[in-house]
C-alpha positions, -999 to 999 in steps of 0.1 A, spaced: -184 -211 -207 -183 -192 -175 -145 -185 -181 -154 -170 -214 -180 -152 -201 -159 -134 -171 -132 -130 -192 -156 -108 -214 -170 -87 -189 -137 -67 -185 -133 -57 -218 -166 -45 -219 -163 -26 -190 -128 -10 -201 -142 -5 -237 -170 12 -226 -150 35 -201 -123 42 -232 -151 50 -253 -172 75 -227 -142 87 -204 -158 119 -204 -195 109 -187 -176 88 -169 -159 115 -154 -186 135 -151 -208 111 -132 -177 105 -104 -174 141 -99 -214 145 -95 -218 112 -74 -181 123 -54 -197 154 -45 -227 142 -34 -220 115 -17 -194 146 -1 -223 162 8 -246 134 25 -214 123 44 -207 156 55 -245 164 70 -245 141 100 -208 145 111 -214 188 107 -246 178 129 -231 154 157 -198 180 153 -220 209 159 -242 195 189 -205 183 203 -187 208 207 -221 227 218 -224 206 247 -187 208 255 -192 251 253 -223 248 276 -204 228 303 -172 247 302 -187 280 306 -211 273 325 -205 286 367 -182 260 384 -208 260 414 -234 243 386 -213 218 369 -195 207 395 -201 174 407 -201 176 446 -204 145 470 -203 160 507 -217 144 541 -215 153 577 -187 156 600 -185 116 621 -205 111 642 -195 116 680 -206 85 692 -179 74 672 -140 72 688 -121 103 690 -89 86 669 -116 78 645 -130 107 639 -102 127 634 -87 96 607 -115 100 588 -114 138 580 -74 134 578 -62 138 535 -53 105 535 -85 88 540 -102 115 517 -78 109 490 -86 74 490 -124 80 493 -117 109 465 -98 80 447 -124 54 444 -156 79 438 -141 92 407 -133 58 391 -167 50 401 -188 81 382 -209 63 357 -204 71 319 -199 90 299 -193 115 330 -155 118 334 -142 146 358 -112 168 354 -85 147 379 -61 178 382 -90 201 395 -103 176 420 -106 194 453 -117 173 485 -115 182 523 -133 197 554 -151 230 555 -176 249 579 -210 251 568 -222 275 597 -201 309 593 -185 324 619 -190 356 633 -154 377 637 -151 400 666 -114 410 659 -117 451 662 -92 451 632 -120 437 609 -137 460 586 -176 468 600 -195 488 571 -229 490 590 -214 484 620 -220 447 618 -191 426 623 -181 401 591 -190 361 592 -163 335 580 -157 303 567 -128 278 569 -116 252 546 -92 227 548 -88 210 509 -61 197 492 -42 212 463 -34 246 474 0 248 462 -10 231 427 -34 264 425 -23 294 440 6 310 440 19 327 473 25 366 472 35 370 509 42 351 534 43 312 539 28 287 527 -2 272 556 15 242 575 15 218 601 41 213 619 24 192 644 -2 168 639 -34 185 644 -64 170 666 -97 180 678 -79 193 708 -55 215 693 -60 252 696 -40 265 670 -36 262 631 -24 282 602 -43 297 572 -39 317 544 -61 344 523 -64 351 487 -50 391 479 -91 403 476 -97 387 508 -70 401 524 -73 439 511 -112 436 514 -110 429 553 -78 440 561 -60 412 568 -21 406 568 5 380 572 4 377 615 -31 384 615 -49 356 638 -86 350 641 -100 329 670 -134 308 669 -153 294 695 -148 257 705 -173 232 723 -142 225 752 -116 247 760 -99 279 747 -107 291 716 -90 280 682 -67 308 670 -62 307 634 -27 320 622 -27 339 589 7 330 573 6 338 535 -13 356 510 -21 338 478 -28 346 444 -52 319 423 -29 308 390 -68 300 374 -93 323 389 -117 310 368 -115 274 374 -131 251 393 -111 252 426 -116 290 430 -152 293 414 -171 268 424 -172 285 462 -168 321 447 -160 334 487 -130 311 486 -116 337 464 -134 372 467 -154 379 497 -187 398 496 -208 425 513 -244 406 516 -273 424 533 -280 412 571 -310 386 569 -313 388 606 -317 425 609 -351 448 610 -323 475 593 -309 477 556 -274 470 572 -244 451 555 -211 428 564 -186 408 548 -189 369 547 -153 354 529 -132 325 538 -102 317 552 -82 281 539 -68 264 565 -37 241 564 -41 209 545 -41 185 572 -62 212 601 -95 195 594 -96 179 628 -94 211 644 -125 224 632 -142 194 653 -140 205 685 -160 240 668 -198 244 666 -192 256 630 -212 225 609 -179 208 598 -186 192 568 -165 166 546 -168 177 507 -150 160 479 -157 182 440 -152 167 412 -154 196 381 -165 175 352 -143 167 315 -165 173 281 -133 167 268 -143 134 257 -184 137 252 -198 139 223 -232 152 210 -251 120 208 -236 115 248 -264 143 262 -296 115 271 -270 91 285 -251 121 304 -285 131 318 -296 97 327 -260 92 349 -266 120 370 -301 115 373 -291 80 386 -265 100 410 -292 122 423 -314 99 433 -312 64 416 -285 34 420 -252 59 412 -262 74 449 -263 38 463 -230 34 446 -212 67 462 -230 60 498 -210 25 500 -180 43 491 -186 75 510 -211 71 538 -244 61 543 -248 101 551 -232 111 517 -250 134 491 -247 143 457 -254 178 447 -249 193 409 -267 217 388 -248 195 360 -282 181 345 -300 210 339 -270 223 319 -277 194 299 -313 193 298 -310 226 287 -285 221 257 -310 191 247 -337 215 249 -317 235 220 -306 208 204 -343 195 200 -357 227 190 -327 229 159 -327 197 150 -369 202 130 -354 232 113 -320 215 101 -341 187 92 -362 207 66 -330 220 45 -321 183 47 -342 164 33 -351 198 8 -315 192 -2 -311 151 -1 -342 152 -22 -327 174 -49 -295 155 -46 -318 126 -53 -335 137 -84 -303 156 -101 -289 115 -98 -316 108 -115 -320 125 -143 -283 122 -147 -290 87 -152 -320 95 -179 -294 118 -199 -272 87 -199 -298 65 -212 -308 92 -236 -276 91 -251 -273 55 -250 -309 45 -265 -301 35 -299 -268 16 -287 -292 -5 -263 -321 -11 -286 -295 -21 -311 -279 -46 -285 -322 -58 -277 -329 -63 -313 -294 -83 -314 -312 -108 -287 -296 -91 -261 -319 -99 -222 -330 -72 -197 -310 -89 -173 -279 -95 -197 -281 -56 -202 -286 -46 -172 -258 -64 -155 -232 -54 -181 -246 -13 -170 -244 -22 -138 -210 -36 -134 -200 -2 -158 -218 18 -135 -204 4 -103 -166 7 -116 -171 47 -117 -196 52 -90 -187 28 -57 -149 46 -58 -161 79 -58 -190 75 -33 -156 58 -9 -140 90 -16 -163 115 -11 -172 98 26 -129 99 32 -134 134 20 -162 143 49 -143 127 75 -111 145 66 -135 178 63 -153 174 93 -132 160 120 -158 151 150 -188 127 141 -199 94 142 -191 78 107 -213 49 107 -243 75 98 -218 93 68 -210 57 58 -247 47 53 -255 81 32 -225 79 11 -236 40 4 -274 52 4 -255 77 -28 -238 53 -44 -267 23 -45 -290 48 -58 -272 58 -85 -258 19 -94 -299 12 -93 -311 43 -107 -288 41 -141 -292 5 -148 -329 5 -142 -337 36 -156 -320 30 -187 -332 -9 -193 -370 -4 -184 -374 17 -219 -366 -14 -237 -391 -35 -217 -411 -34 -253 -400 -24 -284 -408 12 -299 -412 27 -333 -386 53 -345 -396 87 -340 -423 83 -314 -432 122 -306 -426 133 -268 -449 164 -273 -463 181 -240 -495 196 -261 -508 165 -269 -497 144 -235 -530 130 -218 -519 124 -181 -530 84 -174 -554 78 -147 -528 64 -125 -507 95 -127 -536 113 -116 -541 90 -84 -504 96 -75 -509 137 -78 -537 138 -56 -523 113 -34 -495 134 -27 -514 165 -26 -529 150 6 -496 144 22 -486 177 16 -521 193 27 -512 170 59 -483 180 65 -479 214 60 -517 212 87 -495 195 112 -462 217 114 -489 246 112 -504 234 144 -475 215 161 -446 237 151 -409 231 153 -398 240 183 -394 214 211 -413 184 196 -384 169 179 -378 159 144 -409 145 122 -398 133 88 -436 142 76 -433 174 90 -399 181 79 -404 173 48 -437 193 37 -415 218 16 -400 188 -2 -443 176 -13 -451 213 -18 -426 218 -39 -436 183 -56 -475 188 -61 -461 223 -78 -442 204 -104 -470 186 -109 -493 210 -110 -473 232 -133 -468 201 -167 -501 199 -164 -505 236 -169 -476 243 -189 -490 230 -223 -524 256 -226 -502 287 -227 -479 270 -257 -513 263 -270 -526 298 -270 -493 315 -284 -481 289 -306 -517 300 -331 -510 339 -332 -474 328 -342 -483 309 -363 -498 337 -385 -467 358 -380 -440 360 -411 -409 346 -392 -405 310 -385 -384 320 -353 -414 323 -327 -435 294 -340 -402 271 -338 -390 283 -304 -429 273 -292 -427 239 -309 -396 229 -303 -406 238 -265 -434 219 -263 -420 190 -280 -387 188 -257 -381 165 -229 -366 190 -210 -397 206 -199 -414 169 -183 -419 169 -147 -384 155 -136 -364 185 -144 -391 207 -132 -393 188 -98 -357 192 -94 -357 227 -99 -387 236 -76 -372 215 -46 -337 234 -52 -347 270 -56 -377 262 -25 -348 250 -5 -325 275 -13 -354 302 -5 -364 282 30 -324 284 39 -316 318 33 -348 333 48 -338 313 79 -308 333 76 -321 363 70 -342 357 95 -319 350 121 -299 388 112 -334 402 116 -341 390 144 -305 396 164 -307 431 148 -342 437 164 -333 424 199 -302 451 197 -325 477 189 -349 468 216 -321 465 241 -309 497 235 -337 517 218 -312 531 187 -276 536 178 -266 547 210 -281 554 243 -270 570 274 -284 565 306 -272 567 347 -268 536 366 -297 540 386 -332 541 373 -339 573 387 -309 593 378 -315 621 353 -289 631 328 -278 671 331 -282 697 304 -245 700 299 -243 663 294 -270 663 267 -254 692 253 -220 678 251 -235 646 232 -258 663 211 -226 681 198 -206 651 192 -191 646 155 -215 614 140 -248 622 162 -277 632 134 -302 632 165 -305 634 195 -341 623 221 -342 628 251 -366 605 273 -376 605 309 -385 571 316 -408 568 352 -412 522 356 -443 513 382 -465 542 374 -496 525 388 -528 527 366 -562 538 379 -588 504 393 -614 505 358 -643 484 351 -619 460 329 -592 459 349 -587 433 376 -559 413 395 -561 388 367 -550 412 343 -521 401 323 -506 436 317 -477 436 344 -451 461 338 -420 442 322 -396 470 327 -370 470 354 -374 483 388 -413 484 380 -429 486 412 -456 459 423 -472 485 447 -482 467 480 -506 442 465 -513 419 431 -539 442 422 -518 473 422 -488 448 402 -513 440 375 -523 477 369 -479 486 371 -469 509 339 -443 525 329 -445 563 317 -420 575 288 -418 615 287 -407 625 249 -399 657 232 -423 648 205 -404 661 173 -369 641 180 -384 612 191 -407 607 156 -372 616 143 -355 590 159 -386 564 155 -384 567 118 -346 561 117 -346 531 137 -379 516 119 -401 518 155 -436 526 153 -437 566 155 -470 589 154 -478 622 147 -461 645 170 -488 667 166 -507 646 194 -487 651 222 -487 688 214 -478 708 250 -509 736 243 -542 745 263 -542 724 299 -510 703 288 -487 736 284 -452 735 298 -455 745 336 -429 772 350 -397 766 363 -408 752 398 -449 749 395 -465 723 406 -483 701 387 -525 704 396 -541 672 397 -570 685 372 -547 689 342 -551 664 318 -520 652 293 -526 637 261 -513 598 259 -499 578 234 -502 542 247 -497 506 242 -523 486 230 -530 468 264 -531 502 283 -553 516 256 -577 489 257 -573 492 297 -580 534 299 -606 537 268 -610 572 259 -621 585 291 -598 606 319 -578 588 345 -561 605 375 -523 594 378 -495 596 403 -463 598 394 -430 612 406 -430 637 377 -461 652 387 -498 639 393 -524 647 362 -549 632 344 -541 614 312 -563 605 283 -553 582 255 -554 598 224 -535 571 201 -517 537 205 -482 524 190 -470 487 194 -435 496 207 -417 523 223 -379 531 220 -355 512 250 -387 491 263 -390 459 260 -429 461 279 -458 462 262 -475 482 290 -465 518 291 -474 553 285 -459 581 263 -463 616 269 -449 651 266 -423 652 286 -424 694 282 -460 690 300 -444 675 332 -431 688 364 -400 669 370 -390 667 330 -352 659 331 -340 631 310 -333 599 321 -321 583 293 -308 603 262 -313 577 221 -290 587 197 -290 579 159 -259 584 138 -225 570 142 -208 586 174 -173 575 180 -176 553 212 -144 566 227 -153 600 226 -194 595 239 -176 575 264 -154 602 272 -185 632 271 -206 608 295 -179 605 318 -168 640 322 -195 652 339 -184 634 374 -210 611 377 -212 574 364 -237 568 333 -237 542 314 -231 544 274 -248 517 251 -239 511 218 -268 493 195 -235 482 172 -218 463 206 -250 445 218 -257 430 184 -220 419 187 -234 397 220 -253 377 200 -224 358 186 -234 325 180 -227 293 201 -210 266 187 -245 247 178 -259 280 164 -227 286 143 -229 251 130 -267 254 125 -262 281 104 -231 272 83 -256 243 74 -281 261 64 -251 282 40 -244 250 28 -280 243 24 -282 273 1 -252 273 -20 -260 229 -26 -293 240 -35 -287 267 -57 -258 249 -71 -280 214 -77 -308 240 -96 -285 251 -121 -270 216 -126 -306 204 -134 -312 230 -156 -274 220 -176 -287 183 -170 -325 188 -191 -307 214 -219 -282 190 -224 -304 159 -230 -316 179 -263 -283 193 -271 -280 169 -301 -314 173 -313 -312 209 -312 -273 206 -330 -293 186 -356 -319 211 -356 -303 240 -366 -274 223 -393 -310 210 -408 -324 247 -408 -291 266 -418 -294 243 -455 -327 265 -460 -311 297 -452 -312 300 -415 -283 323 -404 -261 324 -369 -282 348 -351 -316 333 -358 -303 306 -347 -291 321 -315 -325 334 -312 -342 302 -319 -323 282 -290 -325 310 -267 -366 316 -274 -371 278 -271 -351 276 -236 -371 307 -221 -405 290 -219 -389 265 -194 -363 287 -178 -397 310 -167 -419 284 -159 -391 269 -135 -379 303 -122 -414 319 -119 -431 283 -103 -396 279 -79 -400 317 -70 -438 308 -57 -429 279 -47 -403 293 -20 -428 319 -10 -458 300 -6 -434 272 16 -425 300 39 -458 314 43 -474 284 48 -446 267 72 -437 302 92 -466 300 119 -448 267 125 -414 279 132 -400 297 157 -362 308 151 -352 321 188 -330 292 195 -312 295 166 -309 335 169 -310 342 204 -311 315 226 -281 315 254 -272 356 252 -288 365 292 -316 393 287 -324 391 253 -356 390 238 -366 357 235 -403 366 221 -409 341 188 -390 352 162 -417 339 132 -397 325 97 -402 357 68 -398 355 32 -364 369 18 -366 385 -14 -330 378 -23 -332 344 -13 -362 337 -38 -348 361 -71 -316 352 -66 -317 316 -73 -348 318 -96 -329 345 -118 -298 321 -119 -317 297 -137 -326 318 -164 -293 335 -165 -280 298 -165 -305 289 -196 -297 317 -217 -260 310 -218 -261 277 -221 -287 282 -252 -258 309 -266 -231 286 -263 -251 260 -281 -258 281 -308 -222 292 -309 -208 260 -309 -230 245 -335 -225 273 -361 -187 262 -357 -192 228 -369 -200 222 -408 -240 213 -414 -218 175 -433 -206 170 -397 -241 168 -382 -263 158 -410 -243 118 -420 -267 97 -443 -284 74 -420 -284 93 -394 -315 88 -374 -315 120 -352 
């Protein structure tokens, strides 16, 4: 009996697959690409954070992510012999050996760039009269005997640094070699010798045979000591005098470590070890941080002091790198996890009501197959099995798909959600479609919305999950996103605000077909009065469809504002950098621009105008009753001066002189706050002084200020000081922001009523070629710099976890607007035979083609607008009540140096919420058309079969 009964189950199976190939083709493809899809999410994450955390490492400075064990010099009780063995390359290659086998997971270091050996950690002071001396002050040197030398440099002159003897403490000679900067900084040259003091006898002359070039400047062995390859001109610590003097240093032979014993010069023993993200992965960050936490100070230090020396030390600015990517990494991951589950949660429901259309179409077949004696369980096995034929393949597919797509990523967690796709749907179907023949039902039963009473339990569940969303959206509100990790709850209070508006929106949706389906009622033609019935009565308005809808089009809206958002915001940071298009400006704070300059540019081809600005940082503000040392209003700007105490800091301003008509110009091109130029009007006591006057401390200048100095000054007079002249100034209006100034303390004023009123800094609007403003700014024989508002938004190029952030989000928005039309082909297509049926029924009593176009496309509208018009709300009302909670800096700005990293708050975008929402009724219409136009091609006989029950 068993036999028989297996052997039956495969023609069923293979029947029922001949018989449907097309929904069976259809349902692969949907659960292919979403099990694609859920697959793809967590590699694209772990790929993303991967190959961020190998981009933060590699460029960070060597100095920081270098790994560096060093102790002292031996001791001196010990032996001679063994003192000098244990600085010799031999015994620090084996040392340099056994300490990288022993770094603790998943740190690896980067064998070729290994560099190990014995340096000085007191400089040396050079008294060679050859020596440059740029404040008279003679230049301080290092030496450094490492390995590796000829494995990176390359020699330009000269010979390479040997030993032809074996060197000791007591030897007194030894060959070095320079890099070509050191050499043509301090004037050295193959033959030049340099002598440094020792403890015992002569001096140690050090030989300069070659001259090197590095083959990697930019690697570890040259940059993590940047003097090993470029000296520098550093300021004299030591002296009362602003005086200068090269430091740089010289690399001795390999094997001349012992010779820099018998020096008083700190000899210390140093072995680097530039670390490999070749191999880390995302998910590698905690247990990266917690290994060099432990080499710090925990048991990996114990480990490298037996190897090393009970003196040994580990020093690397390794783990902040890291702390800092997991810093960016935690405040992404809340934001990525919203479009998420938005998406999975759409995913979910399109699955689903893919397996109600299935049962739909398969009602009568079932309830035949129940009335037969057919079980629940008999049934549902047999749809299981069918289901599980097309569906298991296709979810194996679309995960080989997302690992072939996305080649870095753990695949257990792309495994689990393309088996988390394929068990819902092989649950879903068989359930779905078995529990409506739990009990048998009369033929005909009517599904109409206007006379629906919602059960008590339904209401329960809608107020239930009106709470969680209440809750959640409260917490993210009052929490936020960024740095306190990933809360599903949180996360998800789009997905149960988009929910309790589905909800919300059945129960409303019957009293409008009430109140227009009576006035049509009394109109001639049947058209309106069908379309309203028909509405009301189809299944494709419930709450399923409708959910799907919101969460796609809410999603898709959340997504592309976060987009939008992130343009926004890099756009505004670029303007604030530079202050408009184009700015020109001297290298120093204080260095005015001349009139021929500002002529030259004014007259450039491109430039539509032209504002000139004199821009004076630590103005200090008069002592007034509110003003205090606790005052938060420090001047931001650079080169603001502090004065000589904290009270004088706290009052520090900075004073902007305008030419009030170009500057409201150029404030209204660039979107800044402007004013009326009207105010600063030079007339009266604030008239333009004569060439040469002196500014008298009784005039008084009207102010446009910020609102901190506003509030600060109130309306009455203050007496300033300022190296454009000392007046009085009184505020006479406030603006938020001023143009190139990223403080919020500062003062605006006539720059005509001045006594020093030359430009510092000339704004531009237009679109300049940058050759040729290069070229004007440069002819005048002084250096000024050029800024171009088009190249510093370039700088904000996103890092690998900010590309892959947002190419999720993209994804996030084309899946969700993709899954909302599919939902609304999903519900229209559930009544397609009905409304086939419909209209052969109709055109027997004289219905013609285009009423029933008409009549389709009327009945479709009243759920294409109630989905478009509740997902458009939905969207905005998500983004207003979630954008207090969400701060979009790291995903915008984080990682470019001297950006504005102010919050960057989450802003509705009006083409992310029409866009989608108009799709849907786009979508609605044509599919409504074609139905028409397909069932006017198929004879009324076809459609209306005796015994037909639809």
């Amino acid at each position: 009996m068993s036999d028989g009964m297996r052997a039956a189950s495969a023609p069923w199976i293979r029947t029922r697959l001949r018989t449907a190939p097309g929904a069976a083709v259809a349902l692969a493809v949907l659960v292919l690409v979403t099990a694609f899809l859920a697959a793809a999410f967590p590699r694209a994450v772990d790929a993303y954070e991967t190959k961020g955390l190998r981009h933060d490492i590699r460029l960070a400075d060597a100095g920081r992510s270098a790994v560096e064990v060093s102790r002292p010099q031996p001791g001196l009780e010990l032996p001679r012999e063994q003192r000098e063995a244990g600085v010799r390359t031999p015994e620090l290659k084996r040392i340099g050996g056994v300490l990288g086998g022993a770094l603790p997971e998943p740190l690896r270091a980067d064998m070729p760039s290994v560099a190990y050996g014995l340096r000085t950690m007191k400089p040396v002071l050079a008294t060679e009269p050859w020596l440059p001396r740029p404040d008279a002050v003679p230049p301080k040197l290092s030496y450094a005997a490492q390995t590796g030398l000829k494995e990176h440099a390359r020699l330009v002159k000269g010979a390479w640094p040997t030993t032809p003897d074996a060197v000791t403490s007591g030897s007194r000679a030894v060959r070095g070699a320079v890099t070509e900067e050191t050499a043509a900084a301090l004037n050295m040259k193959v033959g030049s010798t340099l002598r440094l003091p020792t403890a015992v006898g002569g001096p140690l002359t050090v030989t300069i045979t070659g001259i090197l070039a590095p083959r990697d400047p930019g690697g570890s062995y040259w940059s993590a000591d940047p003097l090993v390859r470029t000296p520098s001109l550093i300021p004299d610590p030591e002296s009362p005098f602003p005086q200068n003097y090269w430091t740089g240093t010289v690399l001795l032979a390999e094997d001349a470590g012992p010779a820099l014993l018998a020096t008083a010069t700190e000899p210390s023993l140093f072995w680097r070890f530039p670390p490999d993200p070749s191999a880390l992965t995302g998910p590698d960050g905690a247990r990266l941080a917690s290994a060099i936490a432990s080499l710090e100070s925990g048991p990996g230090l114990l480990k490298v002091r037996a190897i090393a020396g009970d003196t040994a030390a580990v020093l690397t600015g390794l783990g902040h790198i890291v702390e800092a990517n997991a810093r960016m990494r935690d405040a992404i991951s809340p934001v990525i996890a919203v479009a998420a589950l938005g998406i999975g949660s759409v995913a979910a429901v399109v699955l689903v009501m893919t397996g109600a259309l299935i049962a739909a179409r398969r009602k009568a077949e079932l309830a035949l197959m129940r009335s037969r004696g057919g079980s629940l369980r008999g049934i549902g096995g047999r749809l299981l099995a069918e289901t599980a034929v097309t569906v298991l393949p296709a979810s194996a597919l679309g995960l080989l798909l997302a690992v072939l797509a996305v080649g870095e990523g753990r695949w257990w967690p792309s495994a689990l959600a393309a088996a988390g796709v394929g068990l819902l749907v092989c649950i879903a179907l068989p359930l779905r479609t078995t529990l409506q023949h739990i009990r048998p039902t009369l033929h005909g039963a009517r599904e109409d919305m206007v006379s629906a009473r919602p059960s008590r339990r339904r209401t329960v569940a809608e107020l239930t999950l009106l709470v969680l969303a209440v809750g959640a959206v409260t917490a993210l509100r009052r929490r936020g996103t960024s740095g306190s990790g990933t809360d599903l709850l949180v996360s998800g209070a789009p997905v149960l605000v988009a929910l309790i508006a589905a909800l919300v929106l059945v129960r409303l949706y019957p009293l409008p077909l009430r109140l227009a389906a009576r006035p049509m009622a009394r109109l001639r033609g049947a058209i309106g009065f069908l379309s309203l019935a028909r509405a009301g009565r189809s299944s494709a308005g419930g709450a399923l469809p409708l959910l799907a809808l919101l969460l796609a089009l809410a999603t898709a809206a959340f997504g592309g504002s976060v987009i939008a958002g992130i343009g926004d915001a890099r756009d505004d940071a670029a303007l604030t950098a530079v202050g408009a298009d184009a700015r020109v400006s001297g290298r120093s704070e204080r260095a005015t621009l001349p009139d021929e300059l500002v002529s030259a540019v004014r007259g450039l081809d491109g430039v539509r105008n032209a504002a000139p600005l004199r821009i004076e940082f630590g103005v200090t503000m008069p002592e007034t009753a509110g003003s205090g040392p606790d005052d938060s209003g420090t001047d931001a700007g650079p080169g603001a001066d502090t004065g000589g105490g904290d009270a004088a800091g706290s009052r520090a301003t900075t004073m902007v002189g305008v030419d009030p008509a170009s500057y409201t110009r150029l404030a209204r091109t660039t979107g800044l706050p402007d004013f009326p130029s009207g105010l600063l009007k030079a007339t009266g006591p604030s008239a333009p002084l004569p060439e040469g006057a002196k500014s008298a401390p009784e005039r008084v200048l009207p102010v446009i200020a910020s609102p901190a100095v506003a509030a600060r000054l109130g309306k009455e007079q203050h007496a300033v000081d300022t190296l454009s002249g000392n007046f009085k100034v009184q505020v006479v209006g406030t603006v938020e922001r001023v143009a190139s100034l990223a403080s919020t303390n500062f003062l605006i004023v006539n720059s005509a009523s001045l006594e020093e009123r030359a430009p510092t800094t000339l704004l531009l609007t237009g679109a300049p070629d940058p050759g040729k403003l290069r070229a004007a700014a440069d002819g005048n024989g002084e250096e000024f710099v050029v800024q171009l508002r088009s190249e510093e938004r370039a700088r904000y190029v996103n890092t690998p976890m900010q590309a892959g952030a947002g190419r999720i989000y993209l994804a996030a928005v084309a899946a969700g607007a993709g899954y909302a039309l599919l939902a609304v082909l999903l519900s229209l297509l559930q009544t397609a035979p009905e409304r086939k049926t419909l209209l052969a029924r109709l055109r027997t009593m004289g219905l013609t083609t285009g009423q029933g176009r008409r009549l389709l496309a009327f009945e479709a509208t009243p759920q294409a607008l109630l989905a478009a018009g509740g997902g458009l709300l939905t969207g905005w009302a998500t983004i207003v009540l979630l954008s207090p909670g969400i701060d979009l800096v790291p995903l915008a700005l984080a990682g470019v140096a001297g950006s504005d990293t102010g919050p960057v708050t989450l802003r509705a975008d009006l083409w992310s919420l029409a866009l989608p929402a108009a799709g849907v009724v786009a979508l609605a219409a044509a599919v409504a058309g074609v139905q028409a136009w397909w069932a006017s091609r198929r004879g009324s006989i076809t459609e209306l079969r005796a015994g037909d029950s639809r």
